[in-house]
LONU-839513 format. One line per field, with one value per residue: x, y, z of N, C-alpha, C, O, CB in turn. Coordinates in steps of 0.2 Angstrom, whole numbers, plus 5000, padded with zeros to 4 digits. Last residue first. Glycine has a CB too. Layout:
LONU-839513
nu = X ...
nv = Y ...
nw = Z ...
cau = X ...
cav = Y ...
caw = Z ...
cu = X ...
cv = Y ...
cw = Z ...
ou = X ...
ov = Y ...
ow = Z ...
cbu = X ...
cbv = Y ...
cbw = Z ...
END
This chain:
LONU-839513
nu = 4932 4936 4927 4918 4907 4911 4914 4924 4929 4945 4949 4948 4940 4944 4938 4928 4920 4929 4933 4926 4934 4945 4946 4944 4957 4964 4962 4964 4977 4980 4973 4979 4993 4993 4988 4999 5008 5003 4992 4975 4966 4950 4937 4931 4939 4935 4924 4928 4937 4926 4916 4927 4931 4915 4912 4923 4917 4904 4906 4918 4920 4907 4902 4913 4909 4897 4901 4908 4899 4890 4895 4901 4888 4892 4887 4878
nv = 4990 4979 4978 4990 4987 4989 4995 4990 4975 4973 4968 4962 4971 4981 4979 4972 4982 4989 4981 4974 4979 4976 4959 4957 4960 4950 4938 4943 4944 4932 4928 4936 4930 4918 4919 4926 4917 4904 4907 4902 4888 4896 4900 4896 4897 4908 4904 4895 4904 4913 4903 4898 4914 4917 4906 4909 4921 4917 4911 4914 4927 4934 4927 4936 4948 4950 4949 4960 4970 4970 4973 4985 4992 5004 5021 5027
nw = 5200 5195 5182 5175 5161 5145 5134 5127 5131 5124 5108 5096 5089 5083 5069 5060 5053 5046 5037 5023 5016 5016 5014 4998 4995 4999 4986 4978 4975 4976 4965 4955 4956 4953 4940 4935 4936 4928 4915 4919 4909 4905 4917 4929 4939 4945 4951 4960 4967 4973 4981 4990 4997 5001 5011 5018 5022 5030 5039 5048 5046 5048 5060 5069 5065 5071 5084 5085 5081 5091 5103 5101 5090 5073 5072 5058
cau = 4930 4939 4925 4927 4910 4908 4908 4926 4923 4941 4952 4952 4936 4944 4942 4935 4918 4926 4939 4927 4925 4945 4948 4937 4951 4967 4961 4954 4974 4981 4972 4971 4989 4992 4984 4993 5009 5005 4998 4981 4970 4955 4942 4927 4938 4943 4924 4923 4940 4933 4916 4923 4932 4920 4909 4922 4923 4907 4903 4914 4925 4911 4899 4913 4917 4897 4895 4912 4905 4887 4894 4906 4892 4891 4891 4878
cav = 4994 4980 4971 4989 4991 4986 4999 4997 4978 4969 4970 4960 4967 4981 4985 4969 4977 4992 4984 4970 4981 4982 4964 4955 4964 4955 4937 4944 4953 4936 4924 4935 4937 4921 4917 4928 4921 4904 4908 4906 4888 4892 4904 4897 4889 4905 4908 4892 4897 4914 4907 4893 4911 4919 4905 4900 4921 4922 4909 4906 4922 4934 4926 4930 4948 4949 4943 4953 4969 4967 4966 4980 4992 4999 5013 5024
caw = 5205 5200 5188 5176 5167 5147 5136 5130 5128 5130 5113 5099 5091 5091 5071 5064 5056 5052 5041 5034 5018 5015 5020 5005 4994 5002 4996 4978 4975 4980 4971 4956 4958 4961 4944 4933 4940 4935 4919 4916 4915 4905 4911 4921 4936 4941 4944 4954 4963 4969 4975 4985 4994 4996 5004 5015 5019 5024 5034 5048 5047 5042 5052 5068 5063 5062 5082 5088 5078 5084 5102 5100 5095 5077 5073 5065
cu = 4922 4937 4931 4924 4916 4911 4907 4920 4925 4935 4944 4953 4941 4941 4939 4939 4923 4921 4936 4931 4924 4937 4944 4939 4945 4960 4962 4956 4966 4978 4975 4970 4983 4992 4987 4988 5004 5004 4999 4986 4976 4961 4947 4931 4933 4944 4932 4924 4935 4938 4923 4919 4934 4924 4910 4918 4924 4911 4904 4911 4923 4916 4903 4909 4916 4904 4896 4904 4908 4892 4892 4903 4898 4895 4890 4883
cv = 4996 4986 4973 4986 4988 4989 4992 4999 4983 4978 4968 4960 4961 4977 4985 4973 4971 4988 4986 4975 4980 4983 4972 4959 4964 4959 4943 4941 4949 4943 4930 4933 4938 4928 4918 4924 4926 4911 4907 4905 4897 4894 4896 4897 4889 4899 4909 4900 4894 4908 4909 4897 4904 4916 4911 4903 4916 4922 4912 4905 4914 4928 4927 4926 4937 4947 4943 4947 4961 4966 4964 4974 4986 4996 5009 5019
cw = 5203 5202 5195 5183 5171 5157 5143 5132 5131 5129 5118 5103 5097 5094 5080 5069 5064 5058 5047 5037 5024 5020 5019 5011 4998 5000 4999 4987 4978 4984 4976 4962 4957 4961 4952 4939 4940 4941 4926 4919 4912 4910 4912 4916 4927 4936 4941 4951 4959 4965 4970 4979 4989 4991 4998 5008 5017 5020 5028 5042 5047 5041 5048 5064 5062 5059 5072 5084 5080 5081 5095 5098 5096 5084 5077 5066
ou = 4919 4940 4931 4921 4918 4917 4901 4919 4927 4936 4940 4958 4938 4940 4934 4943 4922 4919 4939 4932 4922 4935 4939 4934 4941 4958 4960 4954 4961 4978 4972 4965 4982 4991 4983 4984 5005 5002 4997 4987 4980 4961 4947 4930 4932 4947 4933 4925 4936 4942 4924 4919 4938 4924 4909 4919 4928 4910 4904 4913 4927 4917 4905 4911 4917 4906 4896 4905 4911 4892 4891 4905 4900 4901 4888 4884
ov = 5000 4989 4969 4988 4983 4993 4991 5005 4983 4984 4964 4957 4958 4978 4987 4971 4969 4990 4987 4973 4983 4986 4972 4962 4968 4961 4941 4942 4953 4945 4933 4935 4944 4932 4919 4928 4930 4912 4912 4904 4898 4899 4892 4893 4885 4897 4910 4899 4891 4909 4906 4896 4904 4916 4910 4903 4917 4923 4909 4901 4909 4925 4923 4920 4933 4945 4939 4942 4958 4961 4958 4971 4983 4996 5009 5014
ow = 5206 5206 5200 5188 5169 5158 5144 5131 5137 5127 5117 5105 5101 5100 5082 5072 5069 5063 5053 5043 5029 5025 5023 5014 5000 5006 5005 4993 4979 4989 4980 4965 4959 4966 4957 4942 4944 4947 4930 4925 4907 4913 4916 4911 4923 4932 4936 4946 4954 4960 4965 4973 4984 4985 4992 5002 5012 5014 5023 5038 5046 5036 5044 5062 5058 5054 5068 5081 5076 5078 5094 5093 5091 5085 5083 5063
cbu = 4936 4946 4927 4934 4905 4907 4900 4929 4916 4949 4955 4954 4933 4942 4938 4941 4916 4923 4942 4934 4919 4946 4956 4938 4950 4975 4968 4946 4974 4985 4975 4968 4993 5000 4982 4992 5014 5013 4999 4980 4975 4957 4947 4923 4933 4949 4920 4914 4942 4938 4914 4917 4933 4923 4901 4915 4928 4908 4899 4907 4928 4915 4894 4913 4925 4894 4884 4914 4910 4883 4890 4909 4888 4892 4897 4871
cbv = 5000 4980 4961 4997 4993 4979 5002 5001 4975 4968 4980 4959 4965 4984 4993 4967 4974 4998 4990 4961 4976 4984 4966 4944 4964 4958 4932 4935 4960 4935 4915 4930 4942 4920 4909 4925 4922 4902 4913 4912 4878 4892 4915 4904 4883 4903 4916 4886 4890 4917 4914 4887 4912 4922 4905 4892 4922 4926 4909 4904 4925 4940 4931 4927 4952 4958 4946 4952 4975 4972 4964 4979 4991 4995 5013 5022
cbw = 5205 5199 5182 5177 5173 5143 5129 5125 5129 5141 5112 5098 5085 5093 5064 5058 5050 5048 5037 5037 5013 5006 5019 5009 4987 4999 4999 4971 4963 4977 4970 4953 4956 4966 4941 4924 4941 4933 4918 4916 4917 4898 4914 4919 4943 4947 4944 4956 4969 4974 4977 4991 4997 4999 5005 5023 5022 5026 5035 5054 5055 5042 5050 5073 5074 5057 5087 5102 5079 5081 5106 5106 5100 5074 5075 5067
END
């Protein structure tokens, strides 16, 4: 079932407030388990875990930027 706009604009903005803060402070405390790696070892950890959170949000985020396509047209 999909979701309506308004559930997508209200979980886009959870994800974005809460969600992704506490992704993110996750991914630096379990980087912080292992000893320090390599420089370019670690941006791409950091890189590849910042881009992979996207994938799942995709259908969640998906138009949420546009103007509500169910809602009725205020010029006519």
């Amino acid at each position: 079932m999909a979701m309506s706009y308004k559930a997508r604009r209200r979980w886009s903005l959870f994800v974005l407030l809460v969600a992704l803060p506490v992704y993110i402070v996750g991914m630096v405390w379990v980087i912080s388990l292992f000893d320090r790696p390599p420089f370019w070892v670690e941006l791409v950890i950091y890189v590849g875990s910042g881009v992979i959170w996207a994938f799942p949000m995709k259908a969640v985020f998906k138009g949420v930027g546009q103007a509500d396509p169910d809602a009725k047209d205020p010029a006519g």
